[in-house]
C-alpha positions in Angstrom: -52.4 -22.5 49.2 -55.5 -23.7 48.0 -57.4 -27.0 49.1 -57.0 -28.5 45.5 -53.3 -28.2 45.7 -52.9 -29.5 49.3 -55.2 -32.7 48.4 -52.3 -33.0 45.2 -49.6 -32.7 47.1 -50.9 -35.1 49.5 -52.0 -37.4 46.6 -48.7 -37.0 44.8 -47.1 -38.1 48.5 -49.0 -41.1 48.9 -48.6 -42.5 45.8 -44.7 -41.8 46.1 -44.5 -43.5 49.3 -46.4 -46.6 48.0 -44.5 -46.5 44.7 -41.2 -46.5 47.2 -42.3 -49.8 48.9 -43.0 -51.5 45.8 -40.2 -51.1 44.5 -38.3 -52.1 48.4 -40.5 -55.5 47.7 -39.0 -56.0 44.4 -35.7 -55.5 45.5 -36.0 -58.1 48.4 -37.2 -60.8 46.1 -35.1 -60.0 43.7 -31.7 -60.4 45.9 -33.6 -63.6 47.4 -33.6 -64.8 43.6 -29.7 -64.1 42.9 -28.5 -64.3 46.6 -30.1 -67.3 47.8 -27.9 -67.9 50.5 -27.1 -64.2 51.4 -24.8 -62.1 50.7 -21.5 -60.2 51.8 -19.2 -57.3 49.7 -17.9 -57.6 47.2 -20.5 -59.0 45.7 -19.4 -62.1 42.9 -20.3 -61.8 39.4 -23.3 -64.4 38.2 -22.9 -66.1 35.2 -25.8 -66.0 33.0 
């Protein structure tokens, strides 16, 4: 492989694992929003 498609691949890693924590921050505040007091399975239905 060349250097240019290591520093890619590397790039392209990076910004998958920082695009995968955004998205795990989201999800938290998210279930904070609609769950505020937790939650258990099965999950009930909100009303909008």
């Amino acid at each position: 492989m060349k250097t240019s498609s290591i520093r890619i691949i590397i790039g392209v890693l990076i910004f998958s694992i920082a695009l995968a924590f955004i998205e795990s921050a989201v999800v938290v505040y998210l279930r904070e929003i609609y769950y505020p007091d937790g939650f258990s399975f099965p999950l009930e239905l909100i009303d909008n």
